[in-house]
N, C-alpha and C positions, 0 to 999 in steps of 0.2 A: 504494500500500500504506500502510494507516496505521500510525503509531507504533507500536500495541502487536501488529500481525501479523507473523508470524516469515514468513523466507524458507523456503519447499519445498525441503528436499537436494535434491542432485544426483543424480536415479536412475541406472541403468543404462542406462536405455532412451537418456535424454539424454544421454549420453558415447555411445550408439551409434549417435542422429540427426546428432551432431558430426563423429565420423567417418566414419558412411555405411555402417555396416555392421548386422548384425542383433544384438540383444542375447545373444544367447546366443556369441556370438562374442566379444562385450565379457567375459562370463565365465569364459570360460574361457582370453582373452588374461591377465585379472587375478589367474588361479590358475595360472598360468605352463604350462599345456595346452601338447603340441609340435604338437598339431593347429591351432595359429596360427601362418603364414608369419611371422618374426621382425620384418622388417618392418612388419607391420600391427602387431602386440602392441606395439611400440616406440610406435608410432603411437598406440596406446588407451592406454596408460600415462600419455604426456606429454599427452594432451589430458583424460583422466582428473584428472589431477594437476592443470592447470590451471586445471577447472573448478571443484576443490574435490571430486570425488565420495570419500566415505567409503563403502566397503561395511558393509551391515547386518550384525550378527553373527548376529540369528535367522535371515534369508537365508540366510548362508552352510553355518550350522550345518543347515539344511533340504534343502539341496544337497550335506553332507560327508555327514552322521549324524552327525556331531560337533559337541560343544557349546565346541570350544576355550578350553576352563578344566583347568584342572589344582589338585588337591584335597593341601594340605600339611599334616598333622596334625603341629603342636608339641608337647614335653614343655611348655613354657613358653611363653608369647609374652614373658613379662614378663621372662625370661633372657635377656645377651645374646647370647652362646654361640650362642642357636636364630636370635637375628635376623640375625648376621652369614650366616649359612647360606643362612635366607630371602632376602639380596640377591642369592645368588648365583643360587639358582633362579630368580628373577624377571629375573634379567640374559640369561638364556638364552631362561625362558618367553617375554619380550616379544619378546623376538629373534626369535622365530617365530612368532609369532603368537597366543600363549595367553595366558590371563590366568588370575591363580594368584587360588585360595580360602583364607585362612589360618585352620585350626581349632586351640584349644589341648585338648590333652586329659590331665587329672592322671595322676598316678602309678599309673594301676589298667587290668589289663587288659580287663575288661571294656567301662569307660569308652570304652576306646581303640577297640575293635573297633564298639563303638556309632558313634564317630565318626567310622571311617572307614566303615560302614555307609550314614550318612548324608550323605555326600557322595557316595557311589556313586547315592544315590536323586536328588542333583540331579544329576545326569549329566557329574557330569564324567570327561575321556578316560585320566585316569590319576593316581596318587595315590601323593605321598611321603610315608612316615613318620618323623620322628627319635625318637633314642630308643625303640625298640620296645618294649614289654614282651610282645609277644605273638611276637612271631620268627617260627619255623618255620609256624607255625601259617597266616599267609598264604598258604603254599603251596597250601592248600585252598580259604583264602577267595577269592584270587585268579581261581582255575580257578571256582570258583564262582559269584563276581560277575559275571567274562566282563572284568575290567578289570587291565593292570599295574599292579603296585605293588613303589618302588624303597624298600627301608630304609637311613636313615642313624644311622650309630653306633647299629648294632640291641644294646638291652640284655639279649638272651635269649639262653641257652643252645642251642648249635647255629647252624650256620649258613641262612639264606636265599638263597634261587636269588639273588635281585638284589639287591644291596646296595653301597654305598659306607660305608668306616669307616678311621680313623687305626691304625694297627699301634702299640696301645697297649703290647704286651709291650716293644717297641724305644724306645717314649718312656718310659717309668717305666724302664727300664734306665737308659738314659744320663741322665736327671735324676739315680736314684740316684747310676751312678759320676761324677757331675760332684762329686759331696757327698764321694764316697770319695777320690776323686785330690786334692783340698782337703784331705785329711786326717782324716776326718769315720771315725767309727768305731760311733758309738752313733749309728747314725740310724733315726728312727721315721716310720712312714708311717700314717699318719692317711688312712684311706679312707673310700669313702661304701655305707652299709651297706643306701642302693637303689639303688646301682651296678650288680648283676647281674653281668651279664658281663664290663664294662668295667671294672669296681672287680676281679674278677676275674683279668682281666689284666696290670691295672697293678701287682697284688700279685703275682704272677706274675715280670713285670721286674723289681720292684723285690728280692724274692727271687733272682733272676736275676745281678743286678750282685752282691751282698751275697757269695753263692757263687764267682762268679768273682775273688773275691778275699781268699777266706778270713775271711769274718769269717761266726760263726756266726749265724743266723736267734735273735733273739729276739721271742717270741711277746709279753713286758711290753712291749715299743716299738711295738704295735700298737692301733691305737685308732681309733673308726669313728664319723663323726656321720652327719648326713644332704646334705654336699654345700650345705649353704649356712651363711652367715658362723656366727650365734649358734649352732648345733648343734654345730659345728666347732668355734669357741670353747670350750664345753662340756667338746669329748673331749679338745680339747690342754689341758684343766685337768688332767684325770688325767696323761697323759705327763707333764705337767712338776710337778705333786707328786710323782711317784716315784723311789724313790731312785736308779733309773737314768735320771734326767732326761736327754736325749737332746742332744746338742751342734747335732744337726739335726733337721728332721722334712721330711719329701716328700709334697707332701699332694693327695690324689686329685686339687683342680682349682682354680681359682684364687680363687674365692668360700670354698672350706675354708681357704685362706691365710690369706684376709682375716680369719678369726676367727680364727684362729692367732694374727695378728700383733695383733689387740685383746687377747688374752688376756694374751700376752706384754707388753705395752703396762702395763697395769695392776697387772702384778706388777712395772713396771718394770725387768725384759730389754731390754738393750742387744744392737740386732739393725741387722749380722749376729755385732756382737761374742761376744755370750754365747749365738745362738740365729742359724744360719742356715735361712733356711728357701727349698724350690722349691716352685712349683705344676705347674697342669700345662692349656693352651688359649692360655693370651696375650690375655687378653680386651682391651679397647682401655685401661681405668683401671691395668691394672700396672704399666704406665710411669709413672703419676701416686701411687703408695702411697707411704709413708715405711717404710723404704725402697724404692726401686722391686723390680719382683717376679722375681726369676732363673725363669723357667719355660719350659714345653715348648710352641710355636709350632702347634698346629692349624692345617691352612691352613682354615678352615671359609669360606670364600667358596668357593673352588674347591672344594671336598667338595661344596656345593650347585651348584656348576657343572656337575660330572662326572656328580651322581646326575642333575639334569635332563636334560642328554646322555644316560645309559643309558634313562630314562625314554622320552625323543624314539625312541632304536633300538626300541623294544620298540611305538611307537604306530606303529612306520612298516613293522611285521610284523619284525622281525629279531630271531623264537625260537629259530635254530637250536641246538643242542647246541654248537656251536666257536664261539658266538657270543662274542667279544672281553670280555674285561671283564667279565663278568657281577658276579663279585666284584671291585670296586674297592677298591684298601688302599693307602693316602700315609702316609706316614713323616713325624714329626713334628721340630722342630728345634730346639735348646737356645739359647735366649736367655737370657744372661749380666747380670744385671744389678748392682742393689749389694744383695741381700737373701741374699748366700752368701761365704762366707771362709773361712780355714781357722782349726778352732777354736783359740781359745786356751788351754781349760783341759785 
């Protein structure tokens, strides 16, 4: 062979002249088939393995009907929020054998339903969305396309058959009473006003603690950007020109913090002395902010774990009505940092 000719794979046929048996017996010992005596399939595995044989994906995919990929539509790829997610689903998908498509699709339903349109036309066997804007409305496209699809942290009103999402009324509670038991009485919550439902909800908790302990809802401590730093920045300028400047603020997510905490920064607010603030995800840099960032813990690797698991159930027929989990909901956890105190003034 010369230098620049590659070696020929290892087919099937030649793992099945190795061990002596007929190819087709090779494939369906290497799809775990119980119609191979255990000892022979042991047998084509290890001499499989030894020879180097890889199976073909268009092969396989010609023999399942399956193109083993799996289709993730991002609100963001460039958030990291979505990417920690993505490792989870990929931890799973490789785990079995798929291999993940990653689409980003902006803030627009239309956009989105486009997107997930077109990865149903490359065929792949199922498809998660984060961040929905479109929600219920899969229920149709679903049955229609002939493919599942699992929503993660769906942002539309109403619920979806299949979905994994954090029980955001329970973390914007306890973020809020962690501020109230501190002492905190004027606290303003700074939401994102393409939140939808999830902005929704956390207004909801945060509502929620504020009531259960008597301190009445004010509508001037509320204030709305759009979920990332400078927008955020922006609306914590109003809050804190106003003459009920807030001793805290609880703010939709941990990127609205961050412009919190610049805004704060330039007026020169001593934080958490004169200004505590929570977010709300835990992204990986809150431990690194000045001050670090007291916020609410998303498990979002296992949320991407779980949805590709419900995904796997639904590829492997398991529609029933009492099917387990359909709605998956994890409770988020209060991480304590030095970006909250009891006020001073």
């Amino acid at each position: 062979m010369g230098p620049l000719e590659k070696k020929r794979p290892v087919s099937i046929k030649d793992v099945a002249r190795a061990v002596g048996v007929s190819h087709p017996t090779v494939s369906r010992a290497l799809r775990g088939s119980p119609r191979v005596l255990a000892g022979t399939a042991l047998e084509i595995r290890r001499v499989a393995e030894a020879m180097g044989y890889k199976p073909s994906a268009v092969a396989r995919s010609l023999v399942t009907q399956k193109s083993w990929t799996i289709g993730v539509v991002m609100a963001s790829i460039a958030d990291p929020f979505y990417g920690e997610i993505a490792s989870g689903i990929e931890d799973v998908a490789t785990a079995n054998g798929y291999s993940v498509i990653l689409a980003n699709s902006p803030i627009d339903p239309a956009r989105e339903v486009a997107v997930v349109r077109s990865l149903q036309e490359r065929r792949v066997d199922g498809i998660l969305v984060t961040a929905s804007r479109v929600g219920e409305a899969y229920i149709s496209i679903s049955s229609e396309m002939c493919i599942p699809i699992v929503l993660i942290n769906n942002q539309h009103d109403g619920e979806f058959v299949y979905s994994v999402s954090i029980d955001n009324v329970h973390g914007a509670r306890v973020a809020t009473s962690h501020l109230i038991e501190l002492g905190h009485k004027a606290i303003a919550y700074l939401g994102d006003r393409l939140g939808f439902q999830t902005d929704k909800e956390r207004m909801a908790g945060y509502r929620e603690a504020l009531a259960a302990h008597n301190i009445p809802f004010d509508e001037r401590l509320v204030a709305y950007g759009n979920g990332l730093p400078e927008d955020s920045a922006a609306a914590a300028r109003g809050l804190l020109n106003s003459p009920q400047r807030p001793t805290a603020i609880f703010c939709y997510n941990d990127m609205s913090a961050m412009g919190v905490m610049e805004e704060a920064r330039g007026r020169g607010l001593r934080m958490p002395e004169e200004l505590s603030l929570v977010g709300f995800d835990d992204l990986f840099f809150t431990r690194y902010l000045q001050p670090s960032l007291t916020t609410i813990r998303q498990p979002k690797t296992e949320m991407g774990r779980d949805a590709m698991k419900l995904l796997l159930s639904l590829l492997a027929g398991d529609t029933a009505a009492d099917t387990p989990k359909r709605q998956v909901s994890v409770q988020g956890e209060l991480v304590v940092r030095f970006s909250t105190m009891p006020p001073t003034r």
